[in-house]
KEMAR-478807 format. One line per 3 residues: number of its first residue (from 0); their letters; for each residue y, z, x negated of N, C-alpha, C. Coordinates in nm, 2 decimals. Layout:
BEGIN
NUM) A) Y/Z/X/Y/Z/X/Y/Z/X | ...
This chain:
BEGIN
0) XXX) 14.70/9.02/-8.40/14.68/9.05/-8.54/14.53/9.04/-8.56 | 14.47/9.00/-8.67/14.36/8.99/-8.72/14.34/9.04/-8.85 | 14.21/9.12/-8.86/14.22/9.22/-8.99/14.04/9.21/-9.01
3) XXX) 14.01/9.22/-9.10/13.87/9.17/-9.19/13.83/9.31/-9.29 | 13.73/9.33/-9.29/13.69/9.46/-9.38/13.54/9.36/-9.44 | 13.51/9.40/-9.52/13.35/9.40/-9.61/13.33/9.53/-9.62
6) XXX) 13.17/9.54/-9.69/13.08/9.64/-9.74/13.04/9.60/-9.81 | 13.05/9.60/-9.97/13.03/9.52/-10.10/12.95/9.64/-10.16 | 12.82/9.67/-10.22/12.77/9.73/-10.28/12.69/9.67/-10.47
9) XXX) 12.75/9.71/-10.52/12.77/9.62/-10.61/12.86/9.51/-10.62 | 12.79/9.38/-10.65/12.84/9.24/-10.63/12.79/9.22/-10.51 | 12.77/9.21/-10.42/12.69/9.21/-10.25/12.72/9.23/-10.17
12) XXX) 12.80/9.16/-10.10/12.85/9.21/-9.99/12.72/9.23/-9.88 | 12.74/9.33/-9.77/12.62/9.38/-9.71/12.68/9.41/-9.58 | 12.79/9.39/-9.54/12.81/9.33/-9.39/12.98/9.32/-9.40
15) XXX) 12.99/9.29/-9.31/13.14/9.26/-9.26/13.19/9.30/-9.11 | 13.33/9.31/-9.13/13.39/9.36/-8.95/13.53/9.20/-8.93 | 13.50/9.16/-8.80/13.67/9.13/-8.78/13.73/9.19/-8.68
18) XXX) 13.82/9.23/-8.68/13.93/9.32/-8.55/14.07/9.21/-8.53 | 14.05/9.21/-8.37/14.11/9.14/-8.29/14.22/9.23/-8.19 | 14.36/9.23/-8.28/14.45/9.31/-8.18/14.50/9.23/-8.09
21) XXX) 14.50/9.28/-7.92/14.53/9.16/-7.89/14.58/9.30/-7.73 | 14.64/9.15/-7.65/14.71/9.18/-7.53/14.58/9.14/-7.41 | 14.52/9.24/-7.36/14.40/9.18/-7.26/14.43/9.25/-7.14
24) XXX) 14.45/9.17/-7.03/14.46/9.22/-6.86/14.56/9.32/-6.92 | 14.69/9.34/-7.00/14.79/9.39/-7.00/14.80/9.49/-7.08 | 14.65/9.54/-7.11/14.70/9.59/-7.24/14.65/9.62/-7.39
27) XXX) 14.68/9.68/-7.50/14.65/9.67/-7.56/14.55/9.69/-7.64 | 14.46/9.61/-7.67/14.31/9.62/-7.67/14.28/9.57/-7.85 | 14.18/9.66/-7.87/14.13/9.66/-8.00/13.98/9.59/-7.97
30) XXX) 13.94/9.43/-8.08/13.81/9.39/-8.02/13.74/9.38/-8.15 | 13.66/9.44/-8.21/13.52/9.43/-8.28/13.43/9.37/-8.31 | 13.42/9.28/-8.44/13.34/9.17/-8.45/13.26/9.21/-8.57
33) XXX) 13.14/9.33/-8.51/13.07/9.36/-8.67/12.97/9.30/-8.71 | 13.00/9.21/-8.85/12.82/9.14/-8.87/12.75/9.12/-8.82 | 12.84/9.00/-8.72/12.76/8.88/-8.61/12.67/8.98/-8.50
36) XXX) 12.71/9.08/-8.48/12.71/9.17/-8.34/12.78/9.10/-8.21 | 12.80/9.12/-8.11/12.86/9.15/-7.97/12.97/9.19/-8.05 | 13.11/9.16/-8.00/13.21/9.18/-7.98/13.19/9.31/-7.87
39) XXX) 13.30/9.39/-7.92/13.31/9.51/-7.82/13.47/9.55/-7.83 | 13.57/9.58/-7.73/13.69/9.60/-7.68/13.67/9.77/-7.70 | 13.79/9.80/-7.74/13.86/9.91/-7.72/13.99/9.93/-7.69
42) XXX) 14.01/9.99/-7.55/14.19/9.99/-7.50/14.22/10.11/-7.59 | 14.34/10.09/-7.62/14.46/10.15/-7.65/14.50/10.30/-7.57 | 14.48/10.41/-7.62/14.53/10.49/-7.54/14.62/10.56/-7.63
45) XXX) 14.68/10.56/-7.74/14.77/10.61/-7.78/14.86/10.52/-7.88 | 14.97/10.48/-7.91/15.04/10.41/-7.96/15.19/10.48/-8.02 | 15.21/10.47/-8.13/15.37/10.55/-8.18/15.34/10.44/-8.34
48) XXX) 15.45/10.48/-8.37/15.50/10.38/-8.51/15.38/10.49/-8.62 | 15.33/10.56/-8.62/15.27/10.62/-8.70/15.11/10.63/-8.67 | 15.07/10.60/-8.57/14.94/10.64/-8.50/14.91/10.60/-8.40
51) XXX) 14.79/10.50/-8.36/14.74/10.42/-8.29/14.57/10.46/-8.26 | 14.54/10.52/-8.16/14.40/10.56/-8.08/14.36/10.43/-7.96 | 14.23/10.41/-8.02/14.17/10.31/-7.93/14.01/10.34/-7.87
54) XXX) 13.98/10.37/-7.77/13.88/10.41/-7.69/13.79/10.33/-7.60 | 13.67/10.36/-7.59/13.58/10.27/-7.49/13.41/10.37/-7.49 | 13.46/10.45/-7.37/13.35/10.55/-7.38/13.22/10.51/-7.29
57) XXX) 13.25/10.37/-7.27/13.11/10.33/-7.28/13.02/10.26/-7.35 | 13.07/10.25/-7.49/13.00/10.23/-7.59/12.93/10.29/-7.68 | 12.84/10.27/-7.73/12.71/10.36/-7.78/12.79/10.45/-7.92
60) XXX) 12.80/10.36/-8.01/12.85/10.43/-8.15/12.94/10.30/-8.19 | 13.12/10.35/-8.23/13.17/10.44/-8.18/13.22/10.46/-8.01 | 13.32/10.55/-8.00/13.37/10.60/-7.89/13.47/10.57/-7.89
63) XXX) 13.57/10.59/-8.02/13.67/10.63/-8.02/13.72/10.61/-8.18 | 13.85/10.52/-8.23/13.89/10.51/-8.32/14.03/10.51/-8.35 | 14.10/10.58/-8.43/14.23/10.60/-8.45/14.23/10.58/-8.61
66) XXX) 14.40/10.50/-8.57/14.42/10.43/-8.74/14.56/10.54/-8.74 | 14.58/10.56/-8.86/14.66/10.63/-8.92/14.75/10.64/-9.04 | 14.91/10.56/-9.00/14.95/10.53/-9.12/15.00/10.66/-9.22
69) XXX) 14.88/10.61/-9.37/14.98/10.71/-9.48/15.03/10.69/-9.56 | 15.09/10.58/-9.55/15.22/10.54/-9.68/15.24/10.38/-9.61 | 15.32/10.36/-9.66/15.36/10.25/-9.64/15.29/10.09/-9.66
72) XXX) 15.20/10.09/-9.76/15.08/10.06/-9.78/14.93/10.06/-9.73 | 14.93/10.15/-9.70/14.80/10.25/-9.64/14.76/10.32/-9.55 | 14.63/10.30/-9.49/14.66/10.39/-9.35/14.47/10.42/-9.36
75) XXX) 14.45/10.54/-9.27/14.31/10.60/-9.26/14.29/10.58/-9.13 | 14.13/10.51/-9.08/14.10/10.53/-8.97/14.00/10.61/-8.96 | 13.97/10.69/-8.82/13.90/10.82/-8.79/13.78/10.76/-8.67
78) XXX) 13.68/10.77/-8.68/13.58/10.70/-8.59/13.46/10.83/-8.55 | 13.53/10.84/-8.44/13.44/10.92/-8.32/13.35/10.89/-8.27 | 13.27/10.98/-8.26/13.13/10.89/-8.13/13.13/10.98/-8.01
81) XXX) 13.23/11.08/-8.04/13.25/11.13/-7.91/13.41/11.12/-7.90 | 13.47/11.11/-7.71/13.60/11.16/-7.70/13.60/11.26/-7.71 | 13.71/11.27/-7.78/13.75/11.47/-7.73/13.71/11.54/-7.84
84) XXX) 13.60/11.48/-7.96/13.58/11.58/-8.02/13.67/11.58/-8.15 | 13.71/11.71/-8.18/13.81/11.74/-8.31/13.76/11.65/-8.44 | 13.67/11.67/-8.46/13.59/11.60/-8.62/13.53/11.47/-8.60
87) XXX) 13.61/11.41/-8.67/13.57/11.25/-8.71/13.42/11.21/-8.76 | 13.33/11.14/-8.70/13.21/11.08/-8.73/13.20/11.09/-8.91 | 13.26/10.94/-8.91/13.35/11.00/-9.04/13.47/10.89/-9.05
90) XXX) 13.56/10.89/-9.18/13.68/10.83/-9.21/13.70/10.74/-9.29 | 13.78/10.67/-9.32/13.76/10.53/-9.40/13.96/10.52/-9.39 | 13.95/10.43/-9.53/14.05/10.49/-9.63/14.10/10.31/-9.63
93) XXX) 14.20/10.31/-9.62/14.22/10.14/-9.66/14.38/10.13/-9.74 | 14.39/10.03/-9.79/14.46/10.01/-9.90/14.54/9.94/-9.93 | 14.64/9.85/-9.90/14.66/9.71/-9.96/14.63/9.69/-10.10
96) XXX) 14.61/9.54/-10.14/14.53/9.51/-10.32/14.56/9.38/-10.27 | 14.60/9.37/-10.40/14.65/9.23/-10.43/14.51/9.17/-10.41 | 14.49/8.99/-10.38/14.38/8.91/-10.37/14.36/8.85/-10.50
């Protein structure tokens, strides 16, 4: 699966992400392609039909990111810079919208 985000401030967009869900050495791996950055992998450590946690705690910022379905449409992801810790770096809200 492949998924695309912007950061539009005004009319301007001011960077962009692509996310690469994919099957790597067996499992399931989240990969990170922020505004012509290094690609960076995150495995999968928690998976259910409602909630999906992806980690790689050797990475500087984040650590740790969990997507969160809330409606059927919609889902919130939570981006950590630490494992383990209860409160989210911070949170980001996504939507479906028509194109």
């Amino acid at each position: 699966m492949v998924g695309m985000s912007r950061t539009v401030r005004g009319d301007v967009a001011t960077g962009y992400e692509f996310i690469l869900l994919q099957r790597k050495d067996g499992r399931l791996t989240c990969s990170a392609y922020p505004s012509g950055q290094t690609p960076t992998d995150f495995q999968a450590t928690e998976v259910s039909p409602e909630r999906m946690r992806f980690e790689n705690p050797e990475h500087d910022f984040p650590r740790a990111i969990q997507y969160e379905r809330t409606s059927l449409d919609s889902l919130t992801a939570r981006v950590y810079g630490e494992i383990g810790v209860v409160e989210p770096a911070f949170v980001l809200r996504y939507a479906r919208r028509e194109c």
